[in-house]
C-alpha positions in Angstrom: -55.9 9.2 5.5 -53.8 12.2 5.2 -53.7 14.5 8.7 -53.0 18.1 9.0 -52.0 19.3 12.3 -53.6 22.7 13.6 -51.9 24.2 16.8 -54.1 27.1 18.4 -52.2 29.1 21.3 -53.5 32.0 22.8 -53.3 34.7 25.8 -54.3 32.5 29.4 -57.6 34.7 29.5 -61.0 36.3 27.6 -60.7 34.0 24.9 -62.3 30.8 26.3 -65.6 31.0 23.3 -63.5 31.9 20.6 -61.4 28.5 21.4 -64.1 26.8 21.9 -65.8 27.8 18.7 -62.9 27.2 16.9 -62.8 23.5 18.3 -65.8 23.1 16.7 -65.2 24.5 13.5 -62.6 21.6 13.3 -65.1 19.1 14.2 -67.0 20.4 11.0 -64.3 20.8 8.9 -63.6 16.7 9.5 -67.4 16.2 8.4 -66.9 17.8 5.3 -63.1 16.3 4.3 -63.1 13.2 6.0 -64.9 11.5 3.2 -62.1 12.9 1.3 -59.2 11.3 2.8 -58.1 14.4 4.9 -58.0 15.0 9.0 -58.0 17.9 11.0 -56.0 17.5 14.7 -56.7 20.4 16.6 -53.7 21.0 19.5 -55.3 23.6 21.9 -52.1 25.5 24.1 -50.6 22.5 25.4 -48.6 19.9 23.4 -45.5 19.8 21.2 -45.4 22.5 18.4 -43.1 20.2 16.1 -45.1 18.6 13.4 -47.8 20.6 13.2 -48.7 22.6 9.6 -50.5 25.4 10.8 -49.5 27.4 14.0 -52.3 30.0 15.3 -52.2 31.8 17.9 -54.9 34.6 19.1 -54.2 37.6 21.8 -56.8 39.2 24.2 -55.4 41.6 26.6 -51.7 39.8 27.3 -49.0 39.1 25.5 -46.5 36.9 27.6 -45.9 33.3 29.6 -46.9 30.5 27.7 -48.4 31.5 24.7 -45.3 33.8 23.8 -43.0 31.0 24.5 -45.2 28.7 21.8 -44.9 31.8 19.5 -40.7 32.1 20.1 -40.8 28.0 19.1 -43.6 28.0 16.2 -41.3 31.2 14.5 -38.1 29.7 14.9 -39.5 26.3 13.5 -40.9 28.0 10.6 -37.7 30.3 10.2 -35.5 27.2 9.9 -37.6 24.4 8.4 -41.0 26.6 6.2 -42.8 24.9 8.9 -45.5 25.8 10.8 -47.1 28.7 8.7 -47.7 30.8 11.8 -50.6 33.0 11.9 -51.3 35.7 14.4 -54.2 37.5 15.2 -55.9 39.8 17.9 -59.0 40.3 19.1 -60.4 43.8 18.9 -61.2 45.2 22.5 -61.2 49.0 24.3 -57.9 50.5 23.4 -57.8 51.3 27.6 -58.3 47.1 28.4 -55.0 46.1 25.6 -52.3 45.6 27.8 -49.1 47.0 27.3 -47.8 43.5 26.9 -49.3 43.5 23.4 -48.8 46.9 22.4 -45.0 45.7 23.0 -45.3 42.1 21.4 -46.7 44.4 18.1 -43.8 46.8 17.9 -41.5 43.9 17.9 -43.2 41.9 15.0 -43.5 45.6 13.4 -40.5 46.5 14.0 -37.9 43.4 14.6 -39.7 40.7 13.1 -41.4 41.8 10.2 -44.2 39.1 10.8 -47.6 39.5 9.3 -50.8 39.8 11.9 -54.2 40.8 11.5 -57.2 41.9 14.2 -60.4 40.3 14.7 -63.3 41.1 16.1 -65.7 37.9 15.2 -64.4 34.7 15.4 -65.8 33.8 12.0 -62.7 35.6 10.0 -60.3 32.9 11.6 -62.5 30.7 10.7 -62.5 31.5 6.8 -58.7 32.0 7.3 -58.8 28.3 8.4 -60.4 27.1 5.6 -58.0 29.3 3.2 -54.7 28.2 4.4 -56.2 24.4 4.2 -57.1 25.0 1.1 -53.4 26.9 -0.3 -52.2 23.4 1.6 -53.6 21.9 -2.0 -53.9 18.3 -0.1 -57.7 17.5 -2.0 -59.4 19.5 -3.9 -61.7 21.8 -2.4 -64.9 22.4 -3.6 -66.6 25.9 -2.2 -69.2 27.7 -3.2 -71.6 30.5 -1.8 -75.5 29.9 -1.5 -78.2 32.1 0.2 -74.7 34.2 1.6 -73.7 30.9 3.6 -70.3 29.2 2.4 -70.5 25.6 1.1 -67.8 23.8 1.2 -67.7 19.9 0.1 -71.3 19.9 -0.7 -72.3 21.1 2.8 -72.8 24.0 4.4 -70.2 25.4 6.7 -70.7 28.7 8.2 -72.3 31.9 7.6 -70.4 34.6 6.1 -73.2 37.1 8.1 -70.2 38.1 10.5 -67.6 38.7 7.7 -66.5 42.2 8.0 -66.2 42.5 4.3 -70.1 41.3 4.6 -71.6 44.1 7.4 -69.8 46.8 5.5 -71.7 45.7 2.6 -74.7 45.6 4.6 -74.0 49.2 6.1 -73.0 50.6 3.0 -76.5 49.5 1.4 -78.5 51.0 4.0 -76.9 54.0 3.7 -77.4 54.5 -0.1 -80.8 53.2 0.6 -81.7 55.6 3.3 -80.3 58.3 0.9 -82.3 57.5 -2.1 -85.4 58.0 0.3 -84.1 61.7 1.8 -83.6 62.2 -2.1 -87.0 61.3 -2.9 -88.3 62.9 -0.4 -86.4 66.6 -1.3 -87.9 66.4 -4.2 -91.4 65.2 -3.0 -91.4 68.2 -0.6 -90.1 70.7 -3.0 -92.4 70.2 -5.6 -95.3 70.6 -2.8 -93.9 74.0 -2.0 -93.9 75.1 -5.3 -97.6 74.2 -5.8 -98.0 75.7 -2.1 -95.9 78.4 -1.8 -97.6 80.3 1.7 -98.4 76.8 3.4 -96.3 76.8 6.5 -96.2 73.2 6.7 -95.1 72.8 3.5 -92.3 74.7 4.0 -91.2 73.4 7.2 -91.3 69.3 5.6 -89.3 71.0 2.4 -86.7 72.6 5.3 -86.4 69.2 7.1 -86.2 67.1 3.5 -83.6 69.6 2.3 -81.7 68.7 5.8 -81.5 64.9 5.8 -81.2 65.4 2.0 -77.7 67.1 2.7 
């Protein structure tokens, strides 16, 4: 049985369900690979970096103690030895609850480090980023596929891909062209019952709001 080590740090508070969550993702990931010879070992904020494959590790509204100091070892690690990959990500809150701790820990990956991060805002887009670095680890072959917009992966069903951001832009984008195909139609609707009813008052005032929405 071949084991992948997963580290997960993150800031001491707000991030309690997304851990959680993430714990279980893992469980479900062994469900799917286990039968394939492959183990997933989750190490949640406490416990020795060295060894692990995959280093994440999530912000909220802090930036220091702990969690930095597993970031400093994780980075140097990878810097010396290509090990851990170390990914970063933070959560998307009000710009007036980040704390300057993290607008400080940014500029210096920005600006010192040159180190990749990426925001979030639901916890299923670490979830697929998981799944993608396990896969690029090319350990078994994985087999994925999309049905009924859930992602199958093994055979089975693994998550819902609802929450993707690429997925409600999609969704939003639709209802946009779909609520403008209806003010279209209904410009043309109302304009055509102007022209049959030219001194109707109500006509008119339909064709003005049609032509509004229509703009």
């Amino acid at each position: 049985m071949k084991k992948v080590k997963l580290f997960l740090a993150s800031s001491l508070h707000g991030l309690d369900d997304d851990k959680l969550a993430l714990g279980a993702f893992v469980g479900d990931l062994n469900d799917r690979y286990e039968p394939y010879g492959l183990y997933f070992q989750l190490i949640m904020d406490e416990g020795d970096v060295e060894g692990c494959d995959l280093f994440y590790i999530i912000f909220h509204a802090d930036a220091h103690g702990q969690a930095l100091e597993q970031f400093e070892t994780a980075y140097a690690r990878y810097k010396s030895t290509s090990k851990p990959k170390v990914i970063t990500y933070f959560k998307k809150i009000e710009q007036a609850r980040q704390g300057q701790s993290v607008m400080d820990f940014i500029s210096r990956l920005d600006r010192e480090l040159g180190h990749y991060y990426s925001f979030y805002s639901k916890i299923d887009t670490l979830k697929l980023n998981m799944l993608l670095q396990i896969k690029s680890l090319n350990l078994v072959e994985t087999q994925m596929e999309i049905k009924d917009n859930e992602l199958h992966v093994q055979g089975k069903p693994l998550m819902t891909l609802d929450n993707l951001p690429i997925m409600l832009n999609n969704k939003n984008l639709a209802t946009l062209k779909s609520e403008r195909a209806d003010a279209e139609r209904e410009y043309w609707t109302q304009r055509e019952n102007v022209r049959q009813n030219p001194d109707d008052d109500d006509s008119l005032m339909a064709f003005s709001e049609a032509r509004f929405c229509q703009q």
